[in-house]
C-alpha positions as CSV (number, residue, x, y, z in Angstrom):
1,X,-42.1,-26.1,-21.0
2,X,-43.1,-23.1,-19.1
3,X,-46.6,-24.7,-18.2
4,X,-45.3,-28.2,-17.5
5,X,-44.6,-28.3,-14.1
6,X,-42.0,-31.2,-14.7
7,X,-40.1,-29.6,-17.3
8,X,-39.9,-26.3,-15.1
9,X,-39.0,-27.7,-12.2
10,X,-36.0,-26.1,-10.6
11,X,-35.6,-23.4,-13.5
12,X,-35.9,-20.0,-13.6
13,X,-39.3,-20.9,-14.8
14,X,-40.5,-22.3,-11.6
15,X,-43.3,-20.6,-10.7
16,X,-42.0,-22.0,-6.9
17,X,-38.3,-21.5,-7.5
18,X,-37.4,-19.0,-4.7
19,X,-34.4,-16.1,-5.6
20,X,-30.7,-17.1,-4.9
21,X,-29.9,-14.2,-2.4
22,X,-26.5,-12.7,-3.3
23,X,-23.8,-11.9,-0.8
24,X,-23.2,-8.6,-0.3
25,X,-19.7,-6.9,-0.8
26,X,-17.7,-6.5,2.2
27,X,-17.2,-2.7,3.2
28,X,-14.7,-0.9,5.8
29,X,-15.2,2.2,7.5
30,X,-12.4,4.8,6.6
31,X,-10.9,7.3,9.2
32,X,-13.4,10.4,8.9
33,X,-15.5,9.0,6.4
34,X,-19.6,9.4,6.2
35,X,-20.7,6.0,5.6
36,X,-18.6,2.5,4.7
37,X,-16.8,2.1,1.7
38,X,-16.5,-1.4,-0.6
39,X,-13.4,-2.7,0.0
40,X,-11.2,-3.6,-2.8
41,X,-12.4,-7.1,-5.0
42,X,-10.0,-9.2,-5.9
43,X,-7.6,-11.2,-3.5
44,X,-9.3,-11.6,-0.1
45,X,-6.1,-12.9,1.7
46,X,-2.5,-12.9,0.9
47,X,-2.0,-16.3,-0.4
48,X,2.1,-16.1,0.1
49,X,4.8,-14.9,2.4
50,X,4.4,-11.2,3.7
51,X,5.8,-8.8,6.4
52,X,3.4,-6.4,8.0
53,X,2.9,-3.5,10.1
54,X,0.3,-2.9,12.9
55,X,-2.3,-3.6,13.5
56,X,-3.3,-0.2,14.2
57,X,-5.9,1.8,16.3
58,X,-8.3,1.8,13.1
59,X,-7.8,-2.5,12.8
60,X,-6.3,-1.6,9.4
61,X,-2.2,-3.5,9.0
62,X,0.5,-2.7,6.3
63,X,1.6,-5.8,4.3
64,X,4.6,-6.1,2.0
65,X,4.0,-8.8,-0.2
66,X,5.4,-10.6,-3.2
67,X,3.2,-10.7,-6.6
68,X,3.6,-11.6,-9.7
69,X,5.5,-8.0,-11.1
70,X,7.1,-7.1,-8.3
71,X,6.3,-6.1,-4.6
72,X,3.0,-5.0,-3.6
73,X,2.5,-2.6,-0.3
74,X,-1.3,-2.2,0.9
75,X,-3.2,-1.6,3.4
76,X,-5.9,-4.5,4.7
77,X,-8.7,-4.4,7.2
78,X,-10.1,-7.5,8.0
79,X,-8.7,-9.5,5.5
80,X,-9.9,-7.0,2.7
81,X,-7.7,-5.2,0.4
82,X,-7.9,-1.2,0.8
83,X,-8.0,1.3,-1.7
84,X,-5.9,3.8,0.4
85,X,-1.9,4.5,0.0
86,X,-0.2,3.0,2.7
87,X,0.8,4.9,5.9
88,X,2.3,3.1,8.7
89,X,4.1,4.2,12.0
90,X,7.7,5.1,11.5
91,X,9.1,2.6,14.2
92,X,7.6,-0.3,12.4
93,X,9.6,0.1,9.4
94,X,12.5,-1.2,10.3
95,X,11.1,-4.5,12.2
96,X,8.6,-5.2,8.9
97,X,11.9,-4.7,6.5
98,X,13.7,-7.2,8.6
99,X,10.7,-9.7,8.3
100,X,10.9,-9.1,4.6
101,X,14.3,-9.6,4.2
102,X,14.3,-12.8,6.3
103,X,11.8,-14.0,3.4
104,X,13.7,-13.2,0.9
105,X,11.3,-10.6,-0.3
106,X,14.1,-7.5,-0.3
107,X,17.6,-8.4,-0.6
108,X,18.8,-6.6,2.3
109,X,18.1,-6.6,5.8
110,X,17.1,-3.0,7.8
111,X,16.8,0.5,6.8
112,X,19.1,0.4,3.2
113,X,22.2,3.4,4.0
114,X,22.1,6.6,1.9
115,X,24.2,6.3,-1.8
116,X,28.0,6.8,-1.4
117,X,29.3,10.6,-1.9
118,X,29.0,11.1,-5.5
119,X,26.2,8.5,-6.1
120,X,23.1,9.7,-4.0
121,X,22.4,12.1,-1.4
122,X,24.2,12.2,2.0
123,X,24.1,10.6,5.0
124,X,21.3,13.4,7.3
125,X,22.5,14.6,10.3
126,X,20.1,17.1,11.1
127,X,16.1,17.3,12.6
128,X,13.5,15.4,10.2
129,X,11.1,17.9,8.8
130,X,7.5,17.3,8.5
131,X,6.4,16.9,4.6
132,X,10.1,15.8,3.9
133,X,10.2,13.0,1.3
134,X,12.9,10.7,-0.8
135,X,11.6,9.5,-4.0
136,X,12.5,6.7,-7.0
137,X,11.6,8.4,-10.1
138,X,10.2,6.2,-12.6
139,X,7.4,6.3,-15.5
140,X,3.4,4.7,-15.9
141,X,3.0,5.0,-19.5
142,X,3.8,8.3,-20.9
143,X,3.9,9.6,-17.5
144,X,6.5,10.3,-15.1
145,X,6.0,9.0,-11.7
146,X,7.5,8.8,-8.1
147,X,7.5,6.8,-5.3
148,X,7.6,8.5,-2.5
149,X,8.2,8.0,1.3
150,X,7.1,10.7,3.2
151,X,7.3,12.0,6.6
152,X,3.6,13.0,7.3
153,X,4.2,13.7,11.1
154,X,5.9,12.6,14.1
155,X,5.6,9.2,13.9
156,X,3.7,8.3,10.2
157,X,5.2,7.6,7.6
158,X,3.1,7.1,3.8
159,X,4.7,4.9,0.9
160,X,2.5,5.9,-1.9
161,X,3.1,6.5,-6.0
162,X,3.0,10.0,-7.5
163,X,2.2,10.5,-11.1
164,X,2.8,14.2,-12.7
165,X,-0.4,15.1,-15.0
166,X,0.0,17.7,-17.9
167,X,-1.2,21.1,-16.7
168,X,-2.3,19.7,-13.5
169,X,0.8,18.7,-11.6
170,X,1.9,16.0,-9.3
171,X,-1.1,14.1,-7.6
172,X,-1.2,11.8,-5.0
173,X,-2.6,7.8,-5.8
174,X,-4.5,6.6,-3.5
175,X,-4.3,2.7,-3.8
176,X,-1.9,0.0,-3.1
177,X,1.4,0.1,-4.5
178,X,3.1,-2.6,-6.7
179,X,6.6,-2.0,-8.3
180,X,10.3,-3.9,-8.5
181,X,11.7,-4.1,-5.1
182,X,14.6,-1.9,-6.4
183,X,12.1,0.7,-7.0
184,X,11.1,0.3,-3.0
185,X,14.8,0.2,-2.1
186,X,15.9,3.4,-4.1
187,X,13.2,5.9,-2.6
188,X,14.1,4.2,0.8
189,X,17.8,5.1,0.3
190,X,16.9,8.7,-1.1
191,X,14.5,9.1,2.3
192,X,17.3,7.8,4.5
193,X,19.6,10.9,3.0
194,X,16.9,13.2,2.8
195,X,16.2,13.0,7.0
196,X,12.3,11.3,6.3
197,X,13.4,8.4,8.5
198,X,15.6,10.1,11.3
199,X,13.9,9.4,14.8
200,X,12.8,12.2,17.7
201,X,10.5,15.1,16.6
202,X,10.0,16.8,13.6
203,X,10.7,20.4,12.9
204,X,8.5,22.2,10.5
């Protein structure tokens, strides 16, 4: 078969068959990094309803989106998933909850109030403090987790899970996050008591 060139034709014994070339994986540039990165496979757009934040300076946007399993908050560049926990700018929260509420995606509508006395932390009426953070403890296997929203400056804020590691300690995951909305709702009510989302300048 190899020598007939009828029966060859258009196989991969065809001495005139030229290689398929195959696309190459789409990369984005992250803040400070050497050289691109491959972006995240999987789903290249969001196929359903989503709120979002930005875009920002870097072309990268903040989407809260419903998936099978929960909510999922990522970051996207050019219609690529990233592999970064989410920061976004501390303004934007409110308008991109309010988008997400209107789609049913959260059941409430703006920043969700602190717990009543006795059933969460209080209502903050002081200065936010940078590296402040309200968190919805949980567990990923036989580990305990968080999900945190911190205050990393001014005007940032990053959403991002924490897992605790045996002899090692609590360590930042850098990736998307997807949990229950509840699980969104309950570290956004523990950061509204804790001061994370109080506007005008932090204090150290």
């Amino acid at each position: 078969m190899a020598e007939c060139p009828i029966c060859s034709k258009g196989t991969v014994l065809d001495p005139n068959r030229q290689p398929e070339r195959r696309p190459r994986p789409a990369t984005v540039r992250r803040p400070g990094a050497k050289r691109p990165v491959q972006a995240a496979s999987g789903v290249r757009e969001s196929r359903g309803e989503f709120a979002s934040a930005g875009p920002y300076e870097d072309g990268r946007e903040v989407r809260l989106e419903k998936v099978p399993g929960g909510l999922r908050l990522a970051m996207w560049h050019a219609g690529q998933l990233v592999k970064d926990a989410p920061v976004l700018a501390l303004d934007d929260l409110p308008r991109m909850l309010g988008s997400a509420a209107e789609q049913s995606l959260l059941p409430e509508t703006g920043l969700p109030a602190p717990e009543a006395e006795g059933g969460g932390p209080p209502a903050w009426d002081g200065d936010p403090a940078i590296g402040a953070h309200g968190a919805s403890p949980g567990r990923s296997g036989e580990l305990r987790d968080e999900l945190r929203v911190e205050r990393l400056d001014d005007d940032r804020l990053r959403i991002a899970r924490w897992i605790m590691r045996p002899n090692r300690g609590w360590e930042l995951q850098e990736a998307p996050v997807l949990l229950p909305a509840d699980r969104f709702l309950a570290a956004l009510r523990s950061a509204t008591g804790r001061g994370v989302l109080a506007s005008g300048d932090p204090v150290e």
